[in-house]
C-alpha positions in Angstrom: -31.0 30.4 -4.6 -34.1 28.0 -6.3 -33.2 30.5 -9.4 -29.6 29.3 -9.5 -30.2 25.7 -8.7 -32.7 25.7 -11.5 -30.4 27.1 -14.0 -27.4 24.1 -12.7 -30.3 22.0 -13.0 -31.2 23.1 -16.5 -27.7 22.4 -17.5 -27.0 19.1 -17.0 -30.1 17.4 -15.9 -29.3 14.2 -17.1 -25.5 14.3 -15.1 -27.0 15.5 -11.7 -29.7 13.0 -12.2 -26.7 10.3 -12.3 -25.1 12.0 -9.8 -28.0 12.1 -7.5 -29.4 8.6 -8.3 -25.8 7.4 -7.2 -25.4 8.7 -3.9 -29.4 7.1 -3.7 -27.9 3.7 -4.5 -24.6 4.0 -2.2 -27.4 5.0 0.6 -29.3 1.9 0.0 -26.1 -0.1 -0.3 -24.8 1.5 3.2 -27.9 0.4 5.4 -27.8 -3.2 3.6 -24.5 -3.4 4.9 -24.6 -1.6 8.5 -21.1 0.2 7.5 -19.8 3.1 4.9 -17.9 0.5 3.4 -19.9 -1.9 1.4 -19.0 -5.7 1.8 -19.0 -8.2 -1.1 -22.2 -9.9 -0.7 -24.2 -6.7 -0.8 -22.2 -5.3 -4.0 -23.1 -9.2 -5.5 -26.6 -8.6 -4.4 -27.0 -5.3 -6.0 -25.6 -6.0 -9.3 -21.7 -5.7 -9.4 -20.0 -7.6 -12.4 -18.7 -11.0 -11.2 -17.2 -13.0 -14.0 -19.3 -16.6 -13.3 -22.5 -14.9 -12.7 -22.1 -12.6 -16.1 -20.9 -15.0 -18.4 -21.5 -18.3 -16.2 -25.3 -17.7 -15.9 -26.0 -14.6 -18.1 -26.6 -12.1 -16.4 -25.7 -9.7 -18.7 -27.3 -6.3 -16.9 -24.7 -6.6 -14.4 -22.3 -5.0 -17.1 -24.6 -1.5 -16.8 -26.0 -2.6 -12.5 -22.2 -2.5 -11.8 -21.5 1.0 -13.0 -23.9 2.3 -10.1 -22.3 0.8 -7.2 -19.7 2.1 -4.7 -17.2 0.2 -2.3 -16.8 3.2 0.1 -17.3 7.2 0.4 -14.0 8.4 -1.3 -14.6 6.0 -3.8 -18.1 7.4 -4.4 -17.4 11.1 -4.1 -13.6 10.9 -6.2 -16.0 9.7 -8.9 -18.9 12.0 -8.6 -16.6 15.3 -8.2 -14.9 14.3 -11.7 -18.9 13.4 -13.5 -20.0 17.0 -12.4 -17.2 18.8 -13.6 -16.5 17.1 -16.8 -19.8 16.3 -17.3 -21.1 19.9 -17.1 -18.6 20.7 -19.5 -19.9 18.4 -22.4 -23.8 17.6 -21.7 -24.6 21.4 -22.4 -22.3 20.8 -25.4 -23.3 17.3 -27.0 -27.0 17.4 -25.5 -28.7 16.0 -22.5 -29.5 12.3 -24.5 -26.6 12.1 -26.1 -24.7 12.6 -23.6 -26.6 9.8 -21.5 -26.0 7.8 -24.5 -22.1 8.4 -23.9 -22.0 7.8 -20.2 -24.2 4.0 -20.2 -22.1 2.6 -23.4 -18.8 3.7 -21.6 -19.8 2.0 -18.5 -21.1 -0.8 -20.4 -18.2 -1.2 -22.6 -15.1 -0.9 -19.7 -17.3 -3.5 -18.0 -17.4 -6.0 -21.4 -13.5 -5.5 -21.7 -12.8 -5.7 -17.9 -14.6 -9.3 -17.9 -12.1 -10.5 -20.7 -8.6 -9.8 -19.3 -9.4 -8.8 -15.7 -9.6 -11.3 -12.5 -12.4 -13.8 -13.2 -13.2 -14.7 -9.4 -12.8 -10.8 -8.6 -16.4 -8.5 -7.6 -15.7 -5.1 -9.3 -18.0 -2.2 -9.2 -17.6 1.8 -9.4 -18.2 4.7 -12.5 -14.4 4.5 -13.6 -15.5 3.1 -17.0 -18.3 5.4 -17.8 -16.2 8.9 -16.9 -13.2 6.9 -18.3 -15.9 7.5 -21.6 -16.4 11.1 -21.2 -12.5 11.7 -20.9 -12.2 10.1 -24.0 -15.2 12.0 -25.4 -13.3 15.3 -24.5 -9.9 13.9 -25.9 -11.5 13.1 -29.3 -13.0 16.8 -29.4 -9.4 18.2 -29.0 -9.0 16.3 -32.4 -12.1 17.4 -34.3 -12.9 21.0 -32.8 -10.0 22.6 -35.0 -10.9 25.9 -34.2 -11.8 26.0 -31.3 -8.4 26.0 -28.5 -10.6 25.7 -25.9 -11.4 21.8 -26.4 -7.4 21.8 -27.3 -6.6 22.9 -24.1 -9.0 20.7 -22.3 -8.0 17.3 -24.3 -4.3 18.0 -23.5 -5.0 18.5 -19.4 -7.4 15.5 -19.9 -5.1 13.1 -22.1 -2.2 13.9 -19.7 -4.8 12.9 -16.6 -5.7 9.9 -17.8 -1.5 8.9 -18.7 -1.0 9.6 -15.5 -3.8 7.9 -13.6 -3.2 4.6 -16.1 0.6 4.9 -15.4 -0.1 4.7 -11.5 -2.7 2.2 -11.5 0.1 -0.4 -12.8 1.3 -0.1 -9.4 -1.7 0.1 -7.6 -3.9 -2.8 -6.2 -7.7 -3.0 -6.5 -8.2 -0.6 -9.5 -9.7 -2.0 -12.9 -7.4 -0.9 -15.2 -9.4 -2.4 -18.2 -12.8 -0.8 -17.1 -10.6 2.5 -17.4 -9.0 1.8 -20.4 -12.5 0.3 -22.3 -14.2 3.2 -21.1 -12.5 5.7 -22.5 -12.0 4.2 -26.1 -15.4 3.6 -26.0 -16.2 7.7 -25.6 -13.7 8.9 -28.6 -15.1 6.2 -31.0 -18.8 7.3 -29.8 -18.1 11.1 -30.2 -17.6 11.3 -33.7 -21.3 9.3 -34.2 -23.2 11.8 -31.6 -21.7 14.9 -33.1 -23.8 14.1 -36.1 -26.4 16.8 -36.6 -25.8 18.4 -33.4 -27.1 22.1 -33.4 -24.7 22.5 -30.1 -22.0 21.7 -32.4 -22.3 23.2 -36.0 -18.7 24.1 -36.2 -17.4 20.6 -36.1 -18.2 18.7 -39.9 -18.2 15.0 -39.4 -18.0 13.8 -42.8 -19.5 10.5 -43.6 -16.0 8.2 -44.0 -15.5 9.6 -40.2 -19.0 8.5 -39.4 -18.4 4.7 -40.7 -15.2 4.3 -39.1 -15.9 5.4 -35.8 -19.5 3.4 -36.5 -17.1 0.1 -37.7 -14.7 0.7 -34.9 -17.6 0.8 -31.9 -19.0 -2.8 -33.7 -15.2 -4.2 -33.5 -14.4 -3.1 -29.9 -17.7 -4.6 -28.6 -17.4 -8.1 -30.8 -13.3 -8.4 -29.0 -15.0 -7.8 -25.3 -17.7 -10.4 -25.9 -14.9 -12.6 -28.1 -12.5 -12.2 -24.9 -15.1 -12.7 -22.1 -16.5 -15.5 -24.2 -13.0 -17.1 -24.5 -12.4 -17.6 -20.8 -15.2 -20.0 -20.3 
């Protein structure tokens, strides 16, 4: 049994680590607020993105803090059973820093949109945005991993997920559409740039005009979340 936890361990480190650090934080959220379902002022406390204290006074870290919190259980595990399962799928594939690369900028970057075009008096919190990032990730190798059907198969179950779960979430109350949507094209436009001299990945050739456009698109999706958030003041 230590043999086989080891060896899921060994696997995706860095994903159980987030998994595991999460449930720490929901914990610590709980007893702060005396209930499974966590209230406003301890979601504020602990770092969830609030548009006035973000742009208003700076706080900048709360775009990453917020990505860590949970409102309630199903909220917390819904999100966690999707990270282990996609993400033991592409950590072992794109690497353990990489892929911790891929998870924190897709949290960051559905954050940085969601404070441009979503509510401005609204407290938002949750992982959406950063597995929103690793759908996207596994859509983009369905594009580049020619020759390989497996990834093929997996974008189209994936991309037809994510339609699906964007489609209903126009008629849903209380989700973040934008930290959904910036998360995921935040992953595709990162996977071309972390696929670059990966010995996981030899079969995939990122040539360099690939390389500068995904590069040029990540600088240009991150300069219209900061110009959008910016705007609102």
């Amino acid at each position: 049994m230590n043999k086989q936890v080891k060896n899921y361990f060994k696997l995706q480190p860095v994903n159980l680590s987030l998994i595991f650090g999460m449930v720490l934080v929901y914990l610590y959220e709980v007893i702060q607020s005396f209930g499974l379902i966590i209230n406003v002022d301890v979601l504020f406390k602990d770092g969830a993105q609030y548009y006035p204290a973000v742009v208003g006074r700076g706080e900048w870290w709360r775009l990453l803090t917020a990505g860590f919190l949970h409102v309630s259980p199903s909220h917390l595990l819904f999100n966690l059973v999707v990270m282990y399962f996609v993400g033991k799928l592409l950590e072992w594939q794109i690497g353990h820093l990489r892929y911790l690369v891929l998870f924190v900028l897709s949290v960051m970057a559905g954050n940085l949109l969601s404070l441009g075009t979503g509510a401005m008096n609204g407290v938002s919190a949750g992982a959406s945005g950063g597995i929103y990032g690793l759908f996207g990730a596994m859509i983009a190798l369905g594009f580049l991993d020619r020759d390989n059907d497996f990834w093929k198969r997996e974008a189209r179950i994936i991309g037809l997920l994510v339609g699906l779960s964007i489609f209903m979430a126009l008629f849903q109350s209380g989700i973040d559409l934008a930290a959904h949507i910036g998360g995921g094209i935040m992953g595709m436009l990162l996977t071309p740039i972390l696929l670059v001299k990966n010995p996981n990945m030899r079969q995939i050739k990122i040539n360099w005009r690939l390389q500068m456009v995904a590069i040029i698109g990540v600088v240009l999706f991150v300069a219209l979340g900061f110009m959008l958030a910016l705007g609102r003041l």
